[in-house]
KEPA-10712 format. One record per residue (C-alpha): residue number from 1; x, y, z; residue in one letter. Coordinates in nm, 3 decimals. Layout:
<recs>
pos: NUM | x: X | y: Y | z: Z | code: A
...
</recs>
This chain:
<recs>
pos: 1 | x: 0.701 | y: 2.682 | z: -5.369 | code: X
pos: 2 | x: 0.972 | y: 2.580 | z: -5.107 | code: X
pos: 3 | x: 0.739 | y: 2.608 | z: -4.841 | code: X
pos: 4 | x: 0.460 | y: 2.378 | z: -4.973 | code: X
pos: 5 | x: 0.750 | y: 2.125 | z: -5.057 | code: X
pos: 6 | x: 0.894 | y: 2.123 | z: -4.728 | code: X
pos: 7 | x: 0.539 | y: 2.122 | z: -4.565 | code: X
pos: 8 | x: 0.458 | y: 1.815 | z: -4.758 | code: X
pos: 9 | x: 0.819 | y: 1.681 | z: -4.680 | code: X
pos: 10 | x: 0.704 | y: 1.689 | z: -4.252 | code: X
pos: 11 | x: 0.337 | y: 1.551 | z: -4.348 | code: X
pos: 12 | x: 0.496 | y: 1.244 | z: -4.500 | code: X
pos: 13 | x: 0.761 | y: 1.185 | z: -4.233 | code: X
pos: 14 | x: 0.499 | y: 1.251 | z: -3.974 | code: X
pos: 15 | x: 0.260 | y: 0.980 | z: -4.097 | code: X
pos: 16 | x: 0.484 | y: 0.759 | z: -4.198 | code: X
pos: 17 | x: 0.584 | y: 0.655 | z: -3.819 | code: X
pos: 18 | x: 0.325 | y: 0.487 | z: -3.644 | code: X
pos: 19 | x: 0.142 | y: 0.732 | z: -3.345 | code: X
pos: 20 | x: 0.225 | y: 0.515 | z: -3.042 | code: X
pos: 21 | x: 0.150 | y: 0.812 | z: -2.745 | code: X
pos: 22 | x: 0.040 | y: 0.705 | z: -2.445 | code: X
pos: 23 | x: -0.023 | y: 0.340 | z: -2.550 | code: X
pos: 24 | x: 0.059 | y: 0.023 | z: -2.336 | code: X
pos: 25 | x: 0.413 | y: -0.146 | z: -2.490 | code: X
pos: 26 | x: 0.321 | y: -0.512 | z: -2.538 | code: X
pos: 27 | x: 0.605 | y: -0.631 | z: -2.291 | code: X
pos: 28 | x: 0.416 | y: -0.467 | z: -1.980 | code: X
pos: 29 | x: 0.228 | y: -0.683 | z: -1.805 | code: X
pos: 30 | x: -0.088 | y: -0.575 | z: -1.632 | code: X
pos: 31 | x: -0.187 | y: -0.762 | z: -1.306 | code: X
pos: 32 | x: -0.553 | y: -0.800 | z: -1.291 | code: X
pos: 33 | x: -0.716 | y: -0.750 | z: -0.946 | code: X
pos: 34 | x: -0.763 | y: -1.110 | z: -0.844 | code: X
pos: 35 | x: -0.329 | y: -1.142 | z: -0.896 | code: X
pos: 36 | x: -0.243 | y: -0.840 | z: -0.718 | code: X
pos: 37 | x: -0.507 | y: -0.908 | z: -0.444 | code: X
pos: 38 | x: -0.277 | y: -1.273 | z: -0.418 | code: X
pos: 39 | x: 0.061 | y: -1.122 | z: -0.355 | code: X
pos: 40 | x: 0.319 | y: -1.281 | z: -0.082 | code: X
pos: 41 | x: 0.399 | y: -1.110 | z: 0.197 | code: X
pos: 42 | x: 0.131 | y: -0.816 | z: 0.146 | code: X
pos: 43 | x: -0.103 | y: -0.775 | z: 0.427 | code: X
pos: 44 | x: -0.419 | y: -0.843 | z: 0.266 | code: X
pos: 45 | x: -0.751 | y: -0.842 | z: 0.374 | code: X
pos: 46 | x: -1.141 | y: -0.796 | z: 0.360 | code: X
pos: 47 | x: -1.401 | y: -0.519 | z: 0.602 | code: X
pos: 48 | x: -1.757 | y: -0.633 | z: 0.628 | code: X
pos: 49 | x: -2.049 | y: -0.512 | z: 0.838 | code: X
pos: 50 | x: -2.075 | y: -0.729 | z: 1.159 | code: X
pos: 51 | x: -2.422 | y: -0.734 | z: 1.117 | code: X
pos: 52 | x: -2.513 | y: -0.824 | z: 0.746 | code: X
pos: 53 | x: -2.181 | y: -0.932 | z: 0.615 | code: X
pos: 54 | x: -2.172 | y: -0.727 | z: 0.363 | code: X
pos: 55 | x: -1.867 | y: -0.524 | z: 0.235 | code: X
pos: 56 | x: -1.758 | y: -0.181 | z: 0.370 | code: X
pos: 57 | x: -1.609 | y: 0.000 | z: 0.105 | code: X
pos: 58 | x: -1.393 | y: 0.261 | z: 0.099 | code: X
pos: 59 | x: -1.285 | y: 0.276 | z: 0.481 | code: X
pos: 60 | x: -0.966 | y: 0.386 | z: 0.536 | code: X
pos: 61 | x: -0.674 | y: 0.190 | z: 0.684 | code: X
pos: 62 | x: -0.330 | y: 0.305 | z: 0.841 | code: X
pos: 63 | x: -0.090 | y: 0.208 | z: 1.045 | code: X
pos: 64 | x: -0.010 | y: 0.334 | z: 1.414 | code: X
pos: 65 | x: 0.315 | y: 0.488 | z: 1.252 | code: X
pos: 66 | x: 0.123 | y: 0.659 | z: 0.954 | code: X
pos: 67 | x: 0.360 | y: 0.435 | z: 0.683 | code: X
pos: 68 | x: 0.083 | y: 0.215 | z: 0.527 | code: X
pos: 69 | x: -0.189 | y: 0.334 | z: 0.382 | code: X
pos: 70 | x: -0.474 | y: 0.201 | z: 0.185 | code: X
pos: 71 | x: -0.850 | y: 0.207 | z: 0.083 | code: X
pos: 72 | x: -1.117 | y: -0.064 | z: 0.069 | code: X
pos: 73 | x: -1.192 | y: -0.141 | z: -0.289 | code: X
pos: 74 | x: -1.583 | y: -0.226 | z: -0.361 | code: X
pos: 75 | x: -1.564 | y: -0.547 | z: -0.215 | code: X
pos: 76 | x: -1.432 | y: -0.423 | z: 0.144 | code: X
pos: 77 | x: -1.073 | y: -0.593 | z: -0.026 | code: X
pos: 78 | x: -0.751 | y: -0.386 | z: 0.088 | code: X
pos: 79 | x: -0.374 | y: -0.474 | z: 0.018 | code: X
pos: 80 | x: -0.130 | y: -0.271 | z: 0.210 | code: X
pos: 81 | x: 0.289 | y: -0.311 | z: 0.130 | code: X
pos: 82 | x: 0.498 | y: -0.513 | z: 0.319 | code: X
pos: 83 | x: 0.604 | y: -0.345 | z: 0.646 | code: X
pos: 84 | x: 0.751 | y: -0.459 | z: 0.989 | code: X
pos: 85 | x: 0.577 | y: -0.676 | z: 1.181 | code: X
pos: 86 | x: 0.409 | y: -0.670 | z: 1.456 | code: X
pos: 87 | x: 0.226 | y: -0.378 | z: 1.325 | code: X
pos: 88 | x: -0.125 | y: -0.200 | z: 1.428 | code: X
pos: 89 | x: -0.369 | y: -0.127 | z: 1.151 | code: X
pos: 90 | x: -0.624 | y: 0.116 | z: 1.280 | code: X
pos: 91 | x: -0.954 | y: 0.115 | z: 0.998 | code: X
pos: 92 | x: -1.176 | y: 0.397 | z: 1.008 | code: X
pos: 93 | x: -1.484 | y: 0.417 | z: 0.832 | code: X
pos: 94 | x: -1.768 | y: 0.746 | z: 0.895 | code: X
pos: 95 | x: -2.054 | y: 0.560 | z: 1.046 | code: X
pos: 96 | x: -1.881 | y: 0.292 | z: 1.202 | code: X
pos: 97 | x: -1.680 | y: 0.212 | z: 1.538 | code: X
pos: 98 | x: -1.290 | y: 0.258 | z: 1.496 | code: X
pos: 99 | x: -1.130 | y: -0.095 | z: 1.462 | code: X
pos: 100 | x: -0.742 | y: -0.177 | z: 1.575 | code: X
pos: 101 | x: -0.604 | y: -0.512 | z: 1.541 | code: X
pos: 102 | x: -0.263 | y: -0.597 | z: 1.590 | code: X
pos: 103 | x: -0.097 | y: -0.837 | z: 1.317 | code: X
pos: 104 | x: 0.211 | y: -1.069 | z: 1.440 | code: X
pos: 105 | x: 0.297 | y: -1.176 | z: 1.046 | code: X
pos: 106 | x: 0.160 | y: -1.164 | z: 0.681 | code: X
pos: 107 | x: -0.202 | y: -1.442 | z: 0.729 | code: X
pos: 108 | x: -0.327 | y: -1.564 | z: 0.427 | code: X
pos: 109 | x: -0.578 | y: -1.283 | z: 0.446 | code: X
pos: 110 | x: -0.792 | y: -1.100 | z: 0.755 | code: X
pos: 111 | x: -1.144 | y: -1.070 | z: 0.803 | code: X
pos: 112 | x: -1.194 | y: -0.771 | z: 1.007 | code: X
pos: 113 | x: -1.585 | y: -0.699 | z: 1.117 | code: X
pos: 114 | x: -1.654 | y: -0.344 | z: 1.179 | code: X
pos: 115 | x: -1.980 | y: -0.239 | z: 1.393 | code: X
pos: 116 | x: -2.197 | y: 0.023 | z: 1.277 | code: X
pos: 117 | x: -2.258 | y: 0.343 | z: 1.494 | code: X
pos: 118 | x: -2.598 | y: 0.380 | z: 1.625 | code: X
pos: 119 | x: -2.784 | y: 0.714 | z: 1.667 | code: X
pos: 120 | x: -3.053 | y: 0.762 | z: 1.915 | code: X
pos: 121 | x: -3.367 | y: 0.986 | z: 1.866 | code: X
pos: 122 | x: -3.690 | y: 1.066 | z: 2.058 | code: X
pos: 123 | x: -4.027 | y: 1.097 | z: 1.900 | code: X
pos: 124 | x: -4.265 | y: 1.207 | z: 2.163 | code: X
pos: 125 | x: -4.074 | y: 1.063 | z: 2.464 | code: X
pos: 126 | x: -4.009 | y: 0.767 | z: 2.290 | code: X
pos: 127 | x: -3.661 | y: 0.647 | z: 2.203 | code: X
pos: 128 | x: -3.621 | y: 0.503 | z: 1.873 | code: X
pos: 129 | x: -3.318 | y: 0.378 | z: 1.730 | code: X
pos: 130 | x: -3.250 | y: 0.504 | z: 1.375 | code: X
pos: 131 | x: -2.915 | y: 0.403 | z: 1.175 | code: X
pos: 132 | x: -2.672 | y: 0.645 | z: 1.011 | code: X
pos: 133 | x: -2.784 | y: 0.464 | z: 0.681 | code: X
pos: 134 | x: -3.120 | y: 0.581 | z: 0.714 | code: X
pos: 135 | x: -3.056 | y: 0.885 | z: 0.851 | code: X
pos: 136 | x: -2.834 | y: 0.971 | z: 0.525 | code: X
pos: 137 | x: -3.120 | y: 0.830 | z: 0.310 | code: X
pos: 138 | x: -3.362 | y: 1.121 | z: 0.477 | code: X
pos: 139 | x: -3.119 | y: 1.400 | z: 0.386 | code: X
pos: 140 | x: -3.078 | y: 1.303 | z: 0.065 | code: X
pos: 141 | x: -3.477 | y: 1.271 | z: -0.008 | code: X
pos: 142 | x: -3.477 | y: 1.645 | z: 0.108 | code: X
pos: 143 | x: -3.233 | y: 1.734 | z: -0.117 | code: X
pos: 144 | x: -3.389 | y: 1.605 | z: -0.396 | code: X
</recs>
């Protein structure tokens, strides 16, 4: 009888306090992508293809001393800390030509153009010029 009293004593108390695990507390404030992308003083900057202008994503950028680190978000946008300046940023992407640039101070932002690798083949003697893109397309087609 003790038992079922005590075990409806701890139901009671436990559902009388609101659950509040792993919830967001109303006083912390979330920066969306646009206001963290527009932080002073944070190197900031966008990849694109030199060809097409469109976005590299997820290339990876470092600096010569190995203490900034980040990744190109969907829209070839990166944001790396604050460091010391002048630094070196070396950007690496598979399929493209390594890129180093030198920055003097924080810009308002950096376009950095990075030039796709180009793979030659011969069919029959002839030397055709095939991109990784559509080399990767082929593999996958023979996966599938």
């Amino acid at each position: 009888m003790k038992i079922k009293h005590f075990t409806l004593l701890i139901l009671v108390l436990v559902l009388h306090f609101p659950l509040q695990g792993q919830t967001n507390s109303p006083y912390q404030i979330e920066l969306t992508e646009a206001e963290r992308f527009q932080k002073k003083d944070f190197i900031r900057g966008r990849l694109t293809e030199l060809n097409t202008n469109s976005p590299i994503c997820f290339a990876d950028i470092t600096s010569s001393d190995k203490t900034l680190f980040a990744k190109s978000n969907s829209k070839g946008e990166f944001l790396l800390s604050p460091g010391s300046f002048p630094t070196t940023l070396k950007i690496r992407k598979f399929g493209y030509e390594d890129e180093t640039i030198i920055l003097d101070s924080p810009k308002d932002s950096v376009l950095i153009s990075l030039t796709p690798l180009e793979v030659h083949k011969s069919y029959s003697g002839n030397k055709k010029l095939l991109q990784y893109e559509s080399i990767f397309k082929k593999a996958l087609e023979k996966f599938r």
